[in-house]
C-alpha beads as a LAMMPS data file, in Angstrom:
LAMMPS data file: protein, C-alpha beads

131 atoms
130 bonds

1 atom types
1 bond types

-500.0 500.0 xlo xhi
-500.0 500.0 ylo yhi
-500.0 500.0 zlo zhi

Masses

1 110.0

Atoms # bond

1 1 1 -20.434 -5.461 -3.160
2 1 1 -19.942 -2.293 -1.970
3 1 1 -16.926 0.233 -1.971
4 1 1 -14.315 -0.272 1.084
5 1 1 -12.023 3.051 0.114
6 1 1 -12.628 6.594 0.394
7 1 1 -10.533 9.077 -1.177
8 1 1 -8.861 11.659 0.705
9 1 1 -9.074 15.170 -1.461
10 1 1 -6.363 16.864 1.451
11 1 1 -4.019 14.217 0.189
12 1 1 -1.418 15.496 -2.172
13 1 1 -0.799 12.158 -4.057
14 1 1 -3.524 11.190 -7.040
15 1 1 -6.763 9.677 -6.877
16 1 1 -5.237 6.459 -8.582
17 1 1 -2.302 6.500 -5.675
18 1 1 -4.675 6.499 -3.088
19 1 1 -7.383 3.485 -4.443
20 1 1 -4.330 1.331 -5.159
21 1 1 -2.278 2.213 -1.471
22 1 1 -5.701 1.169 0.240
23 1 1 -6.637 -1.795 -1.535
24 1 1 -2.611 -2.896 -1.042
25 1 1 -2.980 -2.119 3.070
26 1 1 -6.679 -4.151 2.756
27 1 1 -4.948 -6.967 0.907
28 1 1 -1.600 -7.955 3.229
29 1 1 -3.947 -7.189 6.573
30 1 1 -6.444 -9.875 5.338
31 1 1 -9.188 -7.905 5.125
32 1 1 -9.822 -8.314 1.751
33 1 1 -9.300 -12.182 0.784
34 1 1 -8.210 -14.134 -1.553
35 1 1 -10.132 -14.595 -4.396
36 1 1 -12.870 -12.139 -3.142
37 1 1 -14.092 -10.145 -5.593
38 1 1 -13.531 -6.305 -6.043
39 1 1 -16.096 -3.646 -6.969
40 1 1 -16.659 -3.026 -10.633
41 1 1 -15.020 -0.200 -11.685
42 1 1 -18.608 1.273 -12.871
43 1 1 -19.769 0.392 -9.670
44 1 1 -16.884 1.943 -7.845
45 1 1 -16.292 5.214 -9.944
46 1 1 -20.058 6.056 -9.027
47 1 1 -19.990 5.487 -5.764
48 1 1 -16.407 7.745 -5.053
49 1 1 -18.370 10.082 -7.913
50 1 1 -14.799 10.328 -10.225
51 1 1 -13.810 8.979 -13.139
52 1 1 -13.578 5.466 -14.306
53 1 1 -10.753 5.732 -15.745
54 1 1 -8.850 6.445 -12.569
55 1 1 -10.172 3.384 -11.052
56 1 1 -9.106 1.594 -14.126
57 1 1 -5.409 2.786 -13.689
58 1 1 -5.481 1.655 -10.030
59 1 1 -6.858 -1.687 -11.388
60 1 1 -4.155 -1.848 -13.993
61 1 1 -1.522 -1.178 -11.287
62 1 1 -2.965 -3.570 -8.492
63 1 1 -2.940 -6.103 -11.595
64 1 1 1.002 -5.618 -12.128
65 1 1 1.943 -5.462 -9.019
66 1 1 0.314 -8.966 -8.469
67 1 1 -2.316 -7.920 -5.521
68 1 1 -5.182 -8.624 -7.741
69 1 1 -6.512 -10.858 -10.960
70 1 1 -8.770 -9.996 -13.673
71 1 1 -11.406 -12.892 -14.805
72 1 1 -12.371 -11.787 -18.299
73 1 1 -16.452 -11.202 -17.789
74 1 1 -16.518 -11.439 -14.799
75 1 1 -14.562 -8.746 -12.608
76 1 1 -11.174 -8.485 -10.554
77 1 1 -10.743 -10.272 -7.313
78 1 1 -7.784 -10.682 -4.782
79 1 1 -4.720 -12.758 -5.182
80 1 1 -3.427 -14.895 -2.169
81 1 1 -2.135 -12.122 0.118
82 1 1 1.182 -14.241 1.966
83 1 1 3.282 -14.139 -1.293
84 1 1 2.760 -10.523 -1.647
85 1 1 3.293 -10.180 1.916
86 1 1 6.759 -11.639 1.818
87 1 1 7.573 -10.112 -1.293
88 1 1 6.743 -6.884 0.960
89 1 1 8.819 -7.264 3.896
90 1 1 12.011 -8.609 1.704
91 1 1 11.564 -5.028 -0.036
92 1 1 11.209 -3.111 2.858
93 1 1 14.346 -5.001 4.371
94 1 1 16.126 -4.096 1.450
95 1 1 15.101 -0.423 1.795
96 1 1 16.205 -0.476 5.262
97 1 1 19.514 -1.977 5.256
98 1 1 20.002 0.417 2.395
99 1 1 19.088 3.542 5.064
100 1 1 21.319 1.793 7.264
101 1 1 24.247 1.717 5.075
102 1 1 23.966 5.333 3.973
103 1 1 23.561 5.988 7.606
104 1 1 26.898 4.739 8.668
105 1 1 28.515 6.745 6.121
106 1 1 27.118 9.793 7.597
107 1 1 28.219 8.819 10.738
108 1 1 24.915 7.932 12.522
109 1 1 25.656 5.283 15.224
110 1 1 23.953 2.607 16.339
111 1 1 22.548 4.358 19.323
112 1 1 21.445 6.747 17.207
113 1 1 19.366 4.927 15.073
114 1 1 17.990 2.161 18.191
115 1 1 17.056 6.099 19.026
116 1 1 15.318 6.771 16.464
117 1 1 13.803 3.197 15.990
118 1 1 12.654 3.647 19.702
119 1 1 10.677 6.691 19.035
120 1 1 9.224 4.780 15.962
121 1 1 7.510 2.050 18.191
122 1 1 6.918 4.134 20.869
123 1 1 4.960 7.210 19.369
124 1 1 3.692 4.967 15.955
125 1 1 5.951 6.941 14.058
126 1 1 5.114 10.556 14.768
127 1 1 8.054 11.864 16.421
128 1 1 10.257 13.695 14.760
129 1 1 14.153 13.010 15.417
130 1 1 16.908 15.428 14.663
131 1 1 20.343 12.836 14.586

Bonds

1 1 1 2
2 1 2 3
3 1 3 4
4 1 4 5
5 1 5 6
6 1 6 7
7 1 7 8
8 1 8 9
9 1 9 10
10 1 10 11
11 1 11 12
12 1 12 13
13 1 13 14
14 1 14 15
15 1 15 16
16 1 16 17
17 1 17 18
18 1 18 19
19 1 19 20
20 1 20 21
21 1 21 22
22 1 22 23
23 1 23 24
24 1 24 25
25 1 25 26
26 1 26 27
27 1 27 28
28 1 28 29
29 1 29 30
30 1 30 31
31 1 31 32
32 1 32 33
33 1 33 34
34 1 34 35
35 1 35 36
36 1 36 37
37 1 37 38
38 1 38 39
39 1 39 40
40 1 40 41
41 1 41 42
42 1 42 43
43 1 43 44
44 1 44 45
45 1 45 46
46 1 46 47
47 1 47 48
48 1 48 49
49 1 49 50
50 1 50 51
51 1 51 52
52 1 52 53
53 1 53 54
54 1 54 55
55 1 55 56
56 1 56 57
57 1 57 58
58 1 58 59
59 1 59 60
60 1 60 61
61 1 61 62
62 1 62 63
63 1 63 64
64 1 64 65
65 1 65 66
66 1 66 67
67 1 67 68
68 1 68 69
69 1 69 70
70 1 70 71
71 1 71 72
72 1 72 73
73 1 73 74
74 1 74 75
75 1 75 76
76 1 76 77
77 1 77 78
78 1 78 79
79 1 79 80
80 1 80 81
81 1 81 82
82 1 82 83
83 1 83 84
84 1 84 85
85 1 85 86
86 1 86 87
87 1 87 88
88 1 88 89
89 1 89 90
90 1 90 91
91 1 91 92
92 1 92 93
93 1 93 94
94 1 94 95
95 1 95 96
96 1 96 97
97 1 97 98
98 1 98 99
99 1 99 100
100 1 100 101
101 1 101 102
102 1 102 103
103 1 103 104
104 1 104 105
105 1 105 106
106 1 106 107
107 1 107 108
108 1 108 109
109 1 109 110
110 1 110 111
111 1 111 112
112 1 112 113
113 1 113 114
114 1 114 115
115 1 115 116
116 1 116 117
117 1 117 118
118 1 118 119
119 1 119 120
120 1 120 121
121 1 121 122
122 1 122 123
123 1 123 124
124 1 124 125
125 1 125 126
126 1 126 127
127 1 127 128
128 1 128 129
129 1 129 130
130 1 130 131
């Protein structure tokens, strides 16, 4: 199998942060599927020429975090993705109404924020908004 990450060196966050934020985007899209099986972490260090032991870490943590398994002897593979998925979006609901909240106590209105939620969907994200 071969490697389906690359590592970023420009990007300020480790090695480890990187391996498991791709393999968790790879996961909940569907690329990667359940039960599929991940690269070694021989196979994988080599390929991305660093350490195995940073692959391991990002194992470790994909493990926890539920997005993979480990079968003892034979390698890691992917855990059914729509769990995780939901898990996901209940977080990031959580996070938001949370930012909402906080918002309102600062005084940000609602056209404010349908504002800045506007500029979201309609530049992916990349505009900057001063409320």
């Amino acid at each position: 199998m071969a490697c389906v990450i690359s590592i970023d060196y420009q990007d300020r966050r480790p090695i480890y942060e990187q391996i498991v934020a791709r393999y968790e985007m790879l996961i909940l899209t569907g690329v990667l599927q359940e039960d599929e099986q991940l690269p070694s972490v021989r196979q994988m260090a080599q390929e991305l020429s660093i350490n195995p032991n940073t692959i391991q870490k990002a194992y470790s943590i994909l493990e926890h975090d539920g997005y993979i398994y480990t079968v003892r002897g034979r390698g890691n593979f992917v855990s059914g993705s729509s769990a995780l998925m939901k898990n996901r979006r209940r977080d990031w609901e959580d996070r938001l109404k949370t930012l909402l909240r906080e918002g309102k106590k600062l005084g940000i209105d609602r056209a404010a924020c349908e504002k800045i939620l506007e500029g979201i969907y309609e530049n992916g994200g990349e505009e900057e908004s001063a409320v």
